[in-house]
N, C-alpha and C positions, 0 to 999 in steps of 0.2 A: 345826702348821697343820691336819694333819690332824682329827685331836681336837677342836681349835677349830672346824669347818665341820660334824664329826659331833655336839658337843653345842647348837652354832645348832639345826641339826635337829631334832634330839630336842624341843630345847624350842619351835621353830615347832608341832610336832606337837599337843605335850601344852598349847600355849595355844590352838590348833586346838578342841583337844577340852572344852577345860574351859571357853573362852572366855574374852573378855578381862580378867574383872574377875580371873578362879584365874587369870590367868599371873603379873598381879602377884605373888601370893602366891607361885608357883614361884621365879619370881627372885630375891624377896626372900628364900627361901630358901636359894638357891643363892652368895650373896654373899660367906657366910664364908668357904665353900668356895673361890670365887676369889681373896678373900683370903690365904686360907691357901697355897694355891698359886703364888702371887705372891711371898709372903714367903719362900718357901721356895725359890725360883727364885732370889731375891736373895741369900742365903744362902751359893748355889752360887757367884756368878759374884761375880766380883772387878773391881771398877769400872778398877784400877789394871794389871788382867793380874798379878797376881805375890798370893804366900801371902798377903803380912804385910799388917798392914791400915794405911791409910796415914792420919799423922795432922800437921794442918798444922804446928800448936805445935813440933814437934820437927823439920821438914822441912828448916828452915836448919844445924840440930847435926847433920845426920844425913849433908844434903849438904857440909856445909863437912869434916868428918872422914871423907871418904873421898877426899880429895887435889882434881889435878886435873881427873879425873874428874868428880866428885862437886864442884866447882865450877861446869864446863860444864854439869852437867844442873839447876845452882842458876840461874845466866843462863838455859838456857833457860824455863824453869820460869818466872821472874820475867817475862821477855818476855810470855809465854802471859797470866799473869795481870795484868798492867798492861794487857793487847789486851782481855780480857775481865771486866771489872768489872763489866757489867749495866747500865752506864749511859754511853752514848754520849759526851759530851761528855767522860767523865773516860777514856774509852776511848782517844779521839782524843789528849786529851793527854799521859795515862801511857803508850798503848800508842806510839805514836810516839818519844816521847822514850828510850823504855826500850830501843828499838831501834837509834836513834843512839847509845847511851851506853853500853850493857850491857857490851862489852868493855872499857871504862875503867877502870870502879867498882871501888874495893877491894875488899878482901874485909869489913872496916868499911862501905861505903859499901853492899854486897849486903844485907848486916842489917837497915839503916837501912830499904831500902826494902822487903824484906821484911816489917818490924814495920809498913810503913806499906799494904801490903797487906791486911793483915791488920784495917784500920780501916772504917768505915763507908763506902760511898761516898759519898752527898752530903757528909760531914765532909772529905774527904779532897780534892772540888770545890772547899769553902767554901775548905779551908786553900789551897792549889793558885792559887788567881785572888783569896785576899786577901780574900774576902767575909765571914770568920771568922778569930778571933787564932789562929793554929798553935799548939797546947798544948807545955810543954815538951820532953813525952817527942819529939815529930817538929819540933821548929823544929833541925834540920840540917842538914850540905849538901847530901843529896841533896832534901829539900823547896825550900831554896833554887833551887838547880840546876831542878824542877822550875816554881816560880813565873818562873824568870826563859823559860825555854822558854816557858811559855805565854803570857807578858806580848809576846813576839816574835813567836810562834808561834798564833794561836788556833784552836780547831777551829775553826773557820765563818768567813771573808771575808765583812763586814757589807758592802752597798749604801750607795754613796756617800752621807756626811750623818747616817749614824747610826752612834752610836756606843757602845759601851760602858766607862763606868769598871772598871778593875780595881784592886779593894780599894782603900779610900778613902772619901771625903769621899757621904754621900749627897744 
């Protein structure tokens, strides 16, 4: 912080002095530089708190072969990422459903929905509420299990009279 308020300064001074059009040229000099120090910050710090680097593809093998443990931290994990998908409506569906159900799921049924994490959101919407064919590799029970949730369950309680089809007839 400190650093950061002593080189504001500096360079208030030296665009003080050179005037506004050479500040640009300072900054745009100074950019790499911040660059460089950013990356190198990044470097340092481990998004995950721990050495190794953490990598999704393998995150199901990695927690399934360390027991029960290493199950619980696959639930929760799955939890986490069905709540946060980036997009709201598949939020509400995945993250909700995955909460009521998460201590059910096989250890098959974790996979499933794992692999199905792992896919596009709006794709994952379309398959979800029927508005797209489910491809084969995700038409399973946990997709099942999840259409039927949402066909019951929708995010958003529509005002009387209006209505939406799920998957179907346009």
């Amino acid at each position: 912080r400190w650093r950061r308020t002593e080189m504001a300064s500096m360079l208030r001074t030296v665009a003080a002095r050179v005037g506004a059009a050479g500040s640009r040229h300072v900054l745009a000099a100074r950019r790499p530089l911040f660059a460089a120090q950013r990356r190198a910050m990044a470097e340092r710090v481990s998004v995950t708190n721990s050495s190794d680097v953490f990598d999704p593809r393998s995150f199901f093998a990695d927690c399934s072969a360390k027991g029960e443990e290493g199950i619980a931290k696959l639930r929760r994990s799955l939890v986490y990422r069905s709540r946060q998908t980036g997009w709201l409506e598949t939020d509400l569906i995945m993250g909700r459903w995955a909460q009521l159900n998460i201590d059910q799921l096989s250890l098959d049924q974790l996979k499933q929905l794992s692999d199905l994490c792992e896919e596009e959101i709006l794709d994952i919407f379309k398959w979800i509420v029927k508005q797209a064919p489910t491809p084969e590799k995700h038409d399973n029970e946990v997709m099942h299990m999840l259409q039927e949730y949402a066909k019951e369950n929708p995010p958003a309680r529509l005002p009387v009279g209006m209505h939406i089809k799920l998957g179907g007839a346009k």
